[in-house]
C-alpha positions as CSV (number, residue, x, y, z in Angstrom):
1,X,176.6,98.6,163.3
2,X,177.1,94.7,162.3
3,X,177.9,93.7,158.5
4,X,175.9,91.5,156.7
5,X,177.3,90.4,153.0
6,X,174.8,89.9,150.0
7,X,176.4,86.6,148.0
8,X,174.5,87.2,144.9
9,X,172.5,90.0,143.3
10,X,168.9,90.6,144.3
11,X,166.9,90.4,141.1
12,X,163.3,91.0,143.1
13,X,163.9,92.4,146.6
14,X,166.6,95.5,146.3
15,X,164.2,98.2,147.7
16,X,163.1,95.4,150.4
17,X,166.4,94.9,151.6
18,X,167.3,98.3,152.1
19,X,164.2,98.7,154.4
20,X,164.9,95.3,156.3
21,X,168.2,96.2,157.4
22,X,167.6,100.1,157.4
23,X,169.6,101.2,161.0
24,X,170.2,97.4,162.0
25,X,173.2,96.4,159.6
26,X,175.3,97.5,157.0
27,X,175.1,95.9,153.7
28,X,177.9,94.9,151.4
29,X,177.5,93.3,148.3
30,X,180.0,91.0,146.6
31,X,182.7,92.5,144.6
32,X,185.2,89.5,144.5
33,X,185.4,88.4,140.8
34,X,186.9,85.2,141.7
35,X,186.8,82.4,144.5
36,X,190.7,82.9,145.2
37,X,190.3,87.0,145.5
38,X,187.2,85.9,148.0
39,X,189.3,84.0,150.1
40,X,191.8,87.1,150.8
41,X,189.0,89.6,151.1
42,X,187.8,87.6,153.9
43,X,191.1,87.7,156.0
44,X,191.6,89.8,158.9
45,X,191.7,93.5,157.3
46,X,189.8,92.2,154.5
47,X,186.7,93.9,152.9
48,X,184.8,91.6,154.3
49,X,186.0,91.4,157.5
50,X,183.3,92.0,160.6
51,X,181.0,90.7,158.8
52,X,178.4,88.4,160.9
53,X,176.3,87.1,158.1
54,X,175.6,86.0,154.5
55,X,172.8,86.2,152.3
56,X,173.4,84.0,149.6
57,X,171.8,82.4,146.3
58,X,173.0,80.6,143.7
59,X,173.9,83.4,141.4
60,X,177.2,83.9,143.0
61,X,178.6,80.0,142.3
62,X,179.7,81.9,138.8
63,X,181.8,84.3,140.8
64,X,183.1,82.3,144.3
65,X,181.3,78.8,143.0
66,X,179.6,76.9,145.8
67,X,179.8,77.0,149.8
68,X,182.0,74.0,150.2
69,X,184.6,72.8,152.7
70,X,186.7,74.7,151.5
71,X,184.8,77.8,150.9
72,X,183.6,77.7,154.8
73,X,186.8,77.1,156.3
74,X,188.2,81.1,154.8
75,X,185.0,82.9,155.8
76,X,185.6,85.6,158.2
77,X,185.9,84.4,162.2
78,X,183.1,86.5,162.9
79,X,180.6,85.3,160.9
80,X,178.1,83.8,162.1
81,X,174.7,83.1,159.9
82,X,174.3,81.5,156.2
83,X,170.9,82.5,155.1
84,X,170.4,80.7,151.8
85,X,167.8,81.4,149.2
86,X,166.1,78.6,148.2
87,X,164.3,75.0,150.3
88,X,167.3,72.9,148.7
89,X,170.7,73.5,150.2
90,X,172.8,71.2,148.8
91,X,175.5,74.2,147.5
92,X,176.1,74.7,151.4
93,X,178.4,72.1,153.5
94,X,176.2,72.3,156.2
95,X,178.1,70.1,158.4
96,X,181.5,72.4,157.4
97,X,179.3,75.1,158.9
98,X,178.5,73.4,161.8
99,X,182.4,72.7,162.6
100,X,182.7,76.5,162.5
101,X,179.5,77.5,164.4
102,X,177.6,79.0,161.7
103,X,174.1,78.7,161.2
104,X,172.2,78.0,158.1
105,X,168.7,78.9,157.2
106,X,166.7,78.2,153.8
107,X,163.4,79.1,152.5
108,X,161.2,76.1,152.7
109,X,157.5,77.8,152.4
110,X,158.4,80.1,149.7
111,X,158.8,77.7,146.8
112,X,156.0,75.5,147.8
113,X,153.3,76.6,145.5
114,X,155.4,77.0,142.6
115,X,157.0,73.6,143.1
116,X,154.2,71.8,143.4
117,X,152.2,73.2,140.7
118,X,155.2,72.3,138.6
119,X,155.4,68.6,140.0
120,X,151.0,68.2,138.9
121,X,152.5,69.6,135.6
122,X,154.4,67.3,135.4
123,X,152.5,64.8,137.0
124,X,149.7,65.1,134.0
125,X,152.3,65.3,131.3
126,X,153.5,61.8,132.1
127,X,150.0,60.3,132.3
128,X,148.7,61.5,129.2
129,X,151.3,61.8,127.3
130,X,151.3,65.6,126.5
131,X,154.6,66.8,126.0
132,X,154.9,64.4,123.3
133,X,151.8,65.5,122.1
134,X,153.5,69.2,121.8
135,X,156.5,67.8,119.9
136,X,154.2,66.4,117.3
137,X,152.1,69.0,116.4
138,X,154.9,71.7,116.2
139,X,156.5,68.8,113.8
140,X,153.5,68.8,112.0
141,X,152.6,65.9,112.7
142,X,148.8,66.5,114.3
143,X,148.8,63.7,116.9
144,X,149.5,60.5,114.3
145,X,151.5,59.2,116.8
146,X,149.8,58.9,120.0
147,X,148.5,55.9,121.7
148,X,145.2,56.9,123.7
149,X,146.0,53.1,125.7
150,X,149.0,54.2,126.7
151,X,147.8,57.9,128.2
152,X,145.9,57.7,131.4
153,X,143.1,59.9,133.7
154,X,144.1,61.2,137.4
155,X,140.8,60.4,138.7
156,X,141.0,57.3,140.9
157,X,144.8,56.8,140.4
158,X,147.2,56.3,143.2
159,X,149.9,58.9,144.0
160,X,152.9,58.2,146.6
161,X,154.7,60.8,147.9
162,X,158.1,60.4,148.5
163,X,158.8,63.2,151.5
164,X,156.1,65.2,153.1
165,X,157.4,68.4,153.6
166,X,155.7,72.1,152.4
167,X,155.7,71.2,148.7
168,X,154.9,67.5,148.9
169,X,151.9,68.4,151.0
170,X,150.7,71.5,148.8
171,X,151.0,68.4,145.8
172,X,149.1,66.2,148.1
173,X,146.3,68.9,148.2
174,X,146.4,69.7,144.7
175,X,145.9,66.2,143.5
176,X,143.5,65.1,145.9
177,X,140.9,67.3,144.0
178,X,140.8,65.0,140.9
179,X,140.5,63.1,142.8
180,X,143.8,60.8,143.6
181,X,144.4,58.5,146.2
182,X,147.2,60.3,148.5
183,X,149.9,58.5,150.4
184,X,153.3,59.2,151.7
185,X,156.5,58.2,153.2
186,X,158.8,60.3,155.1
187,X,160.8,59.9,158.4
188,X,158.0,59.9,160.7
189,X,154.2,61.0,160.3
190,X,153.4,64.9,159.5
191,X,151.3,66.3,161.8
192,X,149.9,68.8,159.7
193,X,148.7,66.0,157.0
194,X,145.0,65.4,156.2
195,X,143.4,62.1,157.0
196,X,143.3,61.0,153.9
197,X,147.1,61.3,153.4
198,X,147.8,57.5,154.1
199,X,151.4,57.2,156.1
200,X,153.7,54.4,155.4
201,X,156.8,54.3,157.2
202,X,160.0,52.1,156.5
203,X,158.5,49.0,157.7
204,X,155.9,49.0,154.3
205,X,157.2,51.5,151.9
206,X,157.5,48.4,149.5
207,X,153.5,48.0,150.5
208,X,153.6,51.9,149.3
209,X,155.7,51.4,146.5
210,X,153.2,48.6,145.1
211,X,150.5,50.5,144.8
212,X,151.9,53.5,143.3
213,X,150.9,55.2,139.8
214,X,152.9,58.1,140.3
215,X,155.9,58.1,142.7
216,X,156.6,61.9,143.3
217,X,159.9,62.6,145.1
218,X,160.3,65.5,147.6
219,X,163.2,64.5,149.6
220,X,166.5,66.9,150.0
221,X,169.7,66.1,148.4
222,X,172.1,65.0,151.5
223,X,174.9,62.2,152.0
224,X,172.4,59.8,153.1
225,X,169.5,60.4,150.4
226,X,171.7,60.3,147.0
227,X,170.5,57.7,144.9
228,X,167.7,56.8,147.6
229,X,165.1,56.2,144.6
230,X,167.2,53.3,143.4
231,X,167.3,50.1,141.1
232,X,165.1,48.2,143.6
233,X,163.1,50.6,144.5
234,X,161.8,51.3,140.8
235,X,161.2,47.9,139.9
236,X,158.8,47.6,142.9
237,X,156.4,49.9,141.7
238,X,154.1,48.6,139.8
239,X,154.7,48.0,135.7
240,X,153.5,51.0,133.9
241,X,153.8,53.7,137.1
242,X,155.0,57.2,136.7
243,X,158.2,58.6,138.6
244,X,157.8,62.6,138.9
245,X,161.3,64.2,140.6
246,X,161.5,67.9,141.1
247,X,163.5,67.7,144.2
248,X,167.6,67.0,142.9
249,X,168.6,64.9,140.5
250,X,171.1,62.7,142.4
251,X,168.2,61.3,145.1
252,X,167.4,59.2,141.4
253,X,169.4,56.5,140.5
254,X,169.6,57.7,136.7
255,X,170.4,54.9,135.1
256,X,168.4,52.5,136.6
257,X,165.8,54.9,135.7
258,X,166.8,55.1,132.1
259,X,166.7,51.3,132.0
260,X,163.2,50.9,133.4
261,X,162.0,52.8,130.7
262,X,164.0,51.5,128.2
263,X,162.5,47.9,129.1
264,X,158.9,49.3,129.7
265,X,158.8,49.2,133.5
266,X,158.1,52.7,133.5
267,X,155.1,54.2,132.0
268,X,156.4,57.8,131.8
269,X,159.0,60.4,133.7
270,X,158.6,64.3,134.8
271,X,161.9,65.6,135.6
272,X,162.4,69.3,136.5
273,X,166.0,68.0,137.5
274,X,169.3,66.5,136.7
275,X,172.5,65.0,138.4
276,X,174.5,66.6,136.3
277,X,173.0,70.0,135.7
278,X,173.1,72.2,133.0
279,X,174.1,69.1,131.0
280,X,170.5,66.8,130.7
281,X,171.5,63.1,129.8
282,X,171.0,62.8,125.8
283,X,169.2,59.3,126.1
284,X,166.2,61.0,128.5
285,X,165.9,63.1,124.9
286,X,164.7,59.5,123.1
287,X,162.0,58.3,125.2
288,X,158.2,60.1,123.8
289,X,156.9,59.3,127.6
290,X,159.6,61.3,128.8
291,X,158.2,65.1,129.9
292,X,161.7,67.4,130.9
293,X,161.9,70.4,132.1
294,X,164.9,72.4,133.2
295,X,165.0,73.2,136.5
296,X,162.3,75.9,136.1
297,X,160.0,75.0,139.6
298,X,160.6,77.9,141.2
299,X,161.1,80.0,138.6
300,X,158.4,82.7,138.7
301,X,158.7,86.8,139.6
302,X,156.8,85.7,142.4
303,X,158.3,83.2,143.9
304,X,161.9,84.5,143.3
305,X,161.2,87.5,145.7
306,X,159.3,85.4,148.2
307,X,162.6,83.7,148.4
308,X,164.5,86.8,148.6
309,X,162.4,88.6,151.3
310,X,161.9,85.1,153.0
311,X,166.1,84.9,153.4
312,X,166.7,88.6,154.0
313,X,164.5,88.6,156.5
314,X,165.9,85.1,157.7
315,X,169.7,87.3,158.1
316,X,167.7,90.6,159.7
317,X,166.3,87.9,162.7
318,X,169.7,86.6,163.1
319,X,171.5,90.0,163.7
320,X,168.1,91.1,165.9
321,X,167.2,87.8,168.0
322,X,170.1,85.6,167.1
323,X,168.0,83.1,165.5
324,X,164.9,82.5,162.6
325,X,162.0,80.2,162.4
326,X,164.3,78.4,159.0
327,X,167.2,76.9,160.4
328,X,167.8,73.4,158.6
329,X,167.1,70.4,159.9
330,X,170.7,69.6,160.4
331,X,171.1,71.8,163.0
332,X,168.6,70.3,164.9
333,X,169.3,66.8,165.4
């Protein structure tokens, strides 16, 4: 019977795991305390040995830290399959994988609805101004400080969407009720977009940019997208627009951002992410228009074991069919 190793505990799926794989693989779970005693249990005669492939999340970075280079190039010769928990896969070298034949899947759909609620959140914090609000009331402090000309309504304001995958189309939806103007950029048009989601490819995403209130990013975290939402991009949008990110920290150039609302460019921010997480930089803590949350966008019961059950099942195709509907993009070009 093939192995399949869990990297990470399950927190929401346990008895759905046993029944996924029950008479197609054996489980192991993780038992390395450290990234060096991982290495060796990997080796021929190793624990982990035979195994074809890994579940993993990002509870095990505190035990073997992330799937790097390094990592990849001392996992067992048989393995095959990298199912990650999670749309963003940043923790994985996927083009290490790739040198070693393994596949890698995520869990785009899972986090869509969580995300994207998080992102409106967001989204209506910045405009009007609430989280600031919050701070001043617990201070006791009623609402003294807040300027009703600096807070603005949804209704009949523009929002650009910066990648149009599952959760920037379920935001598109969402805010379209108000309703907002919707458009988009991404690397070519979505097929499963509405007609009033306005595409704007390379060629105009300054046009885009221009007309923006909100700027919402959805773009993945690779080589060629850190620091994609740079200086010149944010001082094209328009004075007094919003920048929502709740995709990874590093696709925003932070300290042009930081400047922009230093100066006043920048109306407001909603970040649920950080370059540099845990540690949030301490100047984002001084601006009022600044709503912050900490990483929390899939972070419900429900989502967590959609995830879970979404990459189990991801590993159970693999050792069935030899593939899944999530392979990542990556593998595909």
């Amino acid at each position: 019977m093939p192995r399949v190793l869990l990297c990470g505990e399950l927190r929401w799926a346990e008895e759905e795991c046993k029944e996924i794989f029950r008479g197609i693989a054996e489980v192991v779970q993780l038992e390395s305390p450290s990234r060096t005693e991982f290495f060796a249990d990997c080796k021929p005669g190793g624990k982990y040995d035979g195994v074809v492939g890994i579940y993993r999340n990002n509870l095990s970075i505190g035990y073997i830290d992330v799937f790097d280079k390094e990592l990849v190039e001392h996992l067992p010769s048989s393995l095959k399959w990298i199912a990650h928990q999670g749309a963003g896969y940043d923790k994985v070298d996927v083009e290490a994988c790739k040198a070693r034949g393994i596949t890698v899947s995520n869990t785009p759909g899972a986090v869509d609805d969580a995300t994207a609620t998080t992102a409106l959140y967001l989204m209506i914090s910045a405009l009007r101004h609430f989280a600031h609000a919050e701070q001043t009331l617990c201070a006791g402090k009623w609402k003294l400080s807040h300027k009703a000309g600096d807070a603005h309504d949804l209704p009949g304001r523009t929002l650009a969407i910066l990648g149009l995958g599952g959760i920037g189309l379920r935001l598109a939806e969402l805010a379209h009720a108000f309703p907002m103007r919707i458009m988009y950029h991404a690397r070519g048009r979505n097929a499963r977009a509405p007609a009033w989601c306005e595409y704007f490819g390379a060629d105009r995403l300054d046009e885009m940019l221009a007309q923006a209130d909100v700027l919402s990013v959805h773009i993945p975290l690779r080589s060629d997208t850190a620091g994609f939402v740079d200086e010149r991009m944010i001082r094209t949008l328009k004075k007094g627009a919003v920048i929502v990110n709740t995709a990874r920290g590093r696709v925003v150039d932070e300290d042009a951002l930081i400047r922009a609302l230093a100066d006043g460019h920048l109306g407001g921010v909603g970040l649920d992410v950080y370059p540099n997480e845990p540690k949030v930089n301490s100047r984002l803590l001084q601006f009022p228009n600044a709503t912050l949350l900490p990483h929390m966008g899939a972070a419900t019961g429900d989502t967590m074991k959609k995830m879970e059950v979404r990459a189990l099942t991801n590993l159970r195709d693999f050792v069935v069919h030899g593939q899944c509907s999530d392979v990542v993009p990556e593998h595909k070009q």
